[in-house]
C-alpha positions in Angstrom: -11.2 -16.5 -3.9 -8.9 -13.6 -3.0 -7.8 -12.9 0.7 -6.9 -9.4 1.7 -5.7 -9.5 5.1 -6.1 -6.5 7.7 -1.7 -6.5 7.7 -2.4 -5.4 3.8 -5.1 -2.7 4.5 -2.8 -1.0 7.6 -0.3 -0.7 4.9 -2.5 0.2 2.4 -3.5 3.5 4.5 -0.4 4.3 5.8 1.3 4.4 2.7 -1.7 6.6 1.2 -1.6 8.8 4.3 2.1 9.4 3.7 2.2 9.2 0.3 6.2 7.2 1.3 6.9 3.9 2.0 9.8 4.7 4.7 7.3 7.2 7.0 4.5 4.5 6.3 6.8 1.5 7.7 8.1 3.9 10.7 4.7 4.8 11.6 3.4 1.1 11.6 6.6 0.4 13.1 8.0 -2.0 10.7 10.8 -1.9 7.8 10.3 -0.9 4.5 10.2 -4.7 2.6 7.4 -6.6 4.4 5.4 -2.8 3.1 6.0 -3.2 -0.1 5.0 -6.7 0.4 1.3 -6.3 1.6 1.4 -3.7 -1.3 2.3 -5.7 -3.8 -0.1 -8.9 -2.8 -3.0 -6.2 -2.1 -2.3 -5.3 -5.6 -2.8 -8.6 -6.7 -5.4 -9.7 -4.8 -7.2 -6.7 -6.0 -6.3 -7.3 -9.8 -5.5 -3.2 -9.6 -2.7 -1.1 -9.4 -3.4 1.4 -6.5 0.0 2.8 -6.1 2.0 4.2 -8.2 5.9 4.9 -7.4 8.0 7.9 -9.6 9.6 10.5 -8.2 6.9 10.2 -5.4 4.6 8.0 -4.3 0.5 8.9 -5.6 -2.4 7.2 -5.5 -3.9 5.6 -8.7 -7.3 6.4 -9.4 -8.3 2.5 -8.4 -6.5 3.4 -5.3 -8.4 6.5 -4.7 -11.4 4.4 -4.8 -10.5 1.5 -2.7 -9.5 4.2 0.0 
């Protein structure tokens, strides 16, 4: 049984909106860390890697599709 909470999603569509981490936690008004956080256990709940972090941050196609 996997729990995604509603803390994970917010995150989830902020950082797509944004496409960064930093804007995403301003606009949800919260610090970076606990972002990455949801991300991460989103991630894994999800058994999928929706983002994907290089010299920006993009959407994987799994990600795409969960948006």
């Amino acid at each position: 049984y996997t729990s995604i909470s509603i803390e994970q999603l917010k995150c989830f569509v902020a950082v797509s909106k944004e496409l960064n981490f930093r804007k995403a936690a301003k606009n949800l008004n919260m610090s970076q860390p606990p972002v990455s956080r949801h991300i991460l256990n989103l991630e894994y709940n999800l058994k999928a890697s929706c983002l994907i972090e290089q010299s920006s941050v993009k959407l994987t196609k799994d990600g795409m599709l969960f948006l």
